[in-house]
C-alpha positions in Angstrom: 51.5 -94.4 -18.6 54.3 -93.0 -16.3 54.5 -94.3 -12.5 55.1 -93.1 -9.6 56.7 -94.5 -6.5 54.9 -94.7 -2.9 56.3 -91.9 -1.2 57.6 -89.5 -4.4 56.7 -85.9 -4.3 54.5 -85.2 -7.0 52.5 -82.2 -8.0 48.7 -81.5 -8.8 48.6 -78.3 -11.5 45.2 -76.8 -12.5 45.7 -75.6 -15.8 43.9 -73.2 -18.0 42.7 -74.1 -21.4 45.2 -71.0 -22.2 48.3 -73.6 -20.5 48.4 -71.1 -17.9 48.9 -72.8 -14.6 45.9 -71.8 -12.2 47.5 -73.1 -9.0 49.5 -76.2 -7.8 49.6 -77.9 -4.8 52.8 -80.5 -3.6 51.9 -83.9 -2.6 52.9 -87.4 -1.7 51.7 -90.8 -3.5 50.4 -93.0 -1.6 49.4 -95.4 -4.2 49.9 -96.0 -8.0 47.7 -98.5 -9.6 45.5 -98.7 -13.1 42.8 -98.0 -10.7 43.4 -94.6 -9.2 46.7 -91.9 -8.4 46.4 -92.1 -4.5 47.9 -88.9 -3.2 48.5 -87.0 0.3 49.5 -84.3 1.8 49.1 -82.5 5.4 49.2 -79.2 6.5 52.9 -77.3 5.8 52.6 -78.6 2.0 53.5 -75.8 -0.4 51.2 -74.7 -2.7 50.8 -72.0 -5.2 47.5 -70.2 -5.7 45.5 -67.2 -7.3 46.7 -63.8 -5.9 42.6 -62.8 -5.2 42.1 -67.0 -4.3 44.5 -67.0 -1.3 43.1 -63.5 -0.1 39.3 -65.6 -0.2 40.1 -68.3 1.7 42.5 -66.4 4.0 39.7 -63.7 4.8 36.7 -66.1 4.0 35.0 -63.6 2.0 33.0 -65.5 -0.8 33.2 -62.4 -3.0 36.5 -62.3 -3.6 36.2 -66.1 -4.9 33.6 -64.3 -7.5 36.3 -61.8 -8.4 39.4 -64.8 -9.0 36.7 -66.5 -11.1 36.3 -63.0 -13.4 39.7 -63.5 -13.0 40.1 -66.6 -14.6 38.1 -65.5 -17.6 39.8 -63.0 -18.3 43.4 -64.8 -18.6 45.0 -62.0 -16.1 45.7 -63.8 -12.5 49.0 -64.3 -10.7 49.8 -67.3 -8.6 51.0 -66.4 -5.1 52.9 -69.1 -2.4 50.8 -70.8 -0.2 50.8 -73.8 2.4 47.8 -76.7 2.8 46.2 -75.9 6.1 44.1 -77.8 9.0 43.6 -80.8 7.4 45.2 -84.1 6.4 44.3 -84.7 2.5 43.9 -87.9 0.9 43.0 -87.7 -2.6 42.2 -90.7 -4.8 42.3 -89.9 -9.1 41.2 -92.3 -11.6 42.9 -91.3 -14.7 40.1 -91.0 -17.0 37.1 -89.8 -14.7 35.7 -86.3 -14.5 36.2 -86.2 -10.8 38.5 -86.8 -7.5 37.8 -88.3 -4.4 39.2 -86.8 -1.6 38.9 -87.8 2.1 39.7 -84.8 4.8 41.1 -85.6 8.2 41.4 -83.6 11.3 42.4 -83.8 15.0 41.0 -85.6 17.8 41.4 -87.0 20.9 42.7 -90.3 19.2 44.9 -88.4 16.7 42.9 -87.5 13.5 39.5 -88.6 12.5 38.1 -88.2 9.2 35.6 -85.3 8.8 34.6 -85.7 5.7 34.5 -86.7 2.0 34.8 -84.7 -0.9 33.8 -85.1 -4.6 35.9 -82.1 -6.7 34.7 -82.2 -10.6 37.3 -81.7 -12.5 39.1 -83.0 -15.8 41.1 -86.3 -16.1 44.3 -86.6 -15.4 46.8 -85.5 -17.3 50.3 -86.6 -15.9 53.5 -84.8 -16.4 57.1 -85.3 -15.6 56.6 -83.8 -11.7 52.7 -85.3 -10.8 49.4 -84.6 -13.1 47.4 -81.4 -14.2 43.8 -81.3 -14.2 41.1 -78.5 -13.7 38.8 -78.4 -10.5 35.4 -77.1 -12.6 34.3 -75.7 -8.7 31.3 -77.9 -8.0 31.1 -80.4 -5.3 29.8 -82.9 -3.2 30.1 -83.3 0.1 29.8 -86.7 1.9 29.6 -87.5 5.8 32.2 -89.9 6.9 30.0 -92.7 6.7 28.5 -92.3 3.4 24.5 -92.2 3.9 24.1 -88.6 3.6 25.6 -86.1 1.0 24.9 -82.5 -0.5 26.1 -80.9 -3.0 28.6 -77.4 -2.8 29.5 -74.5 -4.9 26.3 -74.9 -7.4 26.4 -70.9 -7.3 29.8 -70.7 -8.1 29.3 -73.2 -10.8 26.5 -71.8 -12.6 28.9 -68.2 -12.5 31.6 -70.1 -14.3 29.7 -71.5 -16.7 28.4 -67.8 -17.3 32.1 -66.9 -18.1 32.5 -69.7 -20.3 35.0 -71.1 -17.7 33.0 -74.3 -18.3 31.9 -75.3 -21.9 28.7 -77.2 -22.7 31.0 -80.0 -23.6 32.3 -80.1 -19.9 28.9 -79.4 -18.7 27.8 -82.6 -20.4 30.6 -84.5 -18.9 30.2 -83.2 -15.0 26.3 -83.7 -15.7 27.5 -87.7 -16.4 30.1 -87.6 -13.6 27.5 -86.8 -11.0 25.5 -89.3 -11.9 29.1 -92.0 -11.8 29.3 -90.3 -8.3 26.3 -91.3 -7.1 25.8 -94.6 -8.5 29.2 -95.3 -6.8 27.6 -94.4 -3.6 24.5 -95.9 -4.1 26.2 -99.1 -4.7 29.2 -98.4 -2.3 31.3 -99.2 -5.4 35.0 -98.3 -6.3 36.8 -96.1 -3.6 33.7 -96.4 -1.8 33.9 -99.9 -1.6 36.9 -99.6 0.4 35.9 -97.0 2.6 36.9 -98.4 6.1 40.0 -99.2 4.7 40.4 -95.2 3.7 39.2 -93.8 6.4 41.9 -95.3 8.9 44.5 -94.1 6.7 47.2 -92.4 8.6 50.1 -90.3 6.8 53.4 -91.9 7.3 55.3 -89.9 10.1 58.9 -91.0 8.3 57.5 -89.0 4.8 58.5 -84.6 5.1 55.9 -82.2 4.0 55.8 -82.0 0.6 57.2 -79.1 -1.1 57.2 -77.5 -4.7 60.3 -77.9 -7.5 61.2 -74.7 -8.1 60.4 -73.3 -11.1 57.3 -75.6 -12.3 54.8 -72.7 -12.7 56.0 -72.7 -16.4 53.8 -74.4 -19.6 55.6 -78.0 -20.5 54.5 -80.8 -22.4 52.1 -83.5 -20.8 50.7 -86.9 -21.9 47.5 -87.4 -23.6 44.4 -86.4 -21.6 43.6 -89.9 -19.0 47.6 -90.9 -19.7 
């Protein structure tokens, strides 16, 4: 398995079962053990995202998300520059899971507190010359700061994907067991969880620039084995 240095630039890809790109997002590691990809980035990182998905979140309009998901189905999107916004992202990947675990930060008085954290489902990690690709399959959980409530996001949008055949019953089985990893984990304040206090003082590293893209990594390339 290819490693990556604290501090490289590397670069999270969703990617299509077609091996078209569905966005991609720069960041910086953070850590890179057998355990988990530990990734960052703050607001000013470039990304690159859905044409009808940037005009969603710009505008907030949930049915525009609806119409990048039709979108998606149909094979005919293009991907439109973009930078991370309001929050500091920590994002922790264990290479073969069915899920991320990401931790959002924002300002306060003291800096920058964390606000919240943030299951995405979403295929193992496939890692590639520049970061990893993986596919966010839209649902979510959401977890306060310090971890004795949760809820769970998106359930609409996931049900539409799965619709579309975005999500196969083979997936479906495999977020259906990932939810139930996810809260065992929290349950028994296991894993990432288990080092929560440590996480949520993390701070980016003022001496690191805001991660940006390589050009010209939109295109199809070959990756390692799916969890490699």
């Amino acid at each position: 398995m290819r490693s990556f240095g604290t501090g490289q630039t590397v670069v999270r890809r969703d990617v299509h079962r077609s091996g078209r790109v569905w966005s991609e997002l720069a960041l910086r590691v953070v850590a890179d053990t057998g355990e988990a990809l530990v990734t960052a980035c703050v607001p000013g990182a470039q990304a690159r995202w859905p044409a009808l998905y940037a005009q969603a979140r710009g505008e907030g309009d949930r049915s525009v998300r609806t119409e990048a998901f039709d979108a998606m189905a149909s094979g005919r999107w293009e991907l439109t520059g973009a930078v991370w916004q309001e929050t500091d992202l920590l994002l922790w990947k264990p290479p073969t899971a069915w899920f991320s675990v990401n931790a959002f930060f924002v300002p306060d008085a003291d800096g920058r507190r964390l606000r919240n954290w943030y299951v995405n489902f979403e295929h193992p990690t496939r890692r590639t010359e520049a970061g990893f690709d993986t596919l966010d399959l839209t649902v979510d959980l959401v977890v306060t700061p310090d971890l004795t409530r949760w809820e769970w996001k998106d359930e609409d949008e996931y049900a539409h994907v799965r619709r579309l055949g975005i999500v196969s019953d083979t997936e479906h089985r495999a977020v259906e067991a990932a939810r139930g990893e996810v809260l065992a984990m929290l349950a028994e304040l296991s894993r990432v969880f288990a080092q929560a206090q440590r996480w949520s003082s993390w701070r980016w590293e003022p001496a690191w620039p805001t991660p940006c893209l390589p050009q010209g990594l939109t295109t199809a390339e070959r990756v390692a084995p799916e969890g490699g």
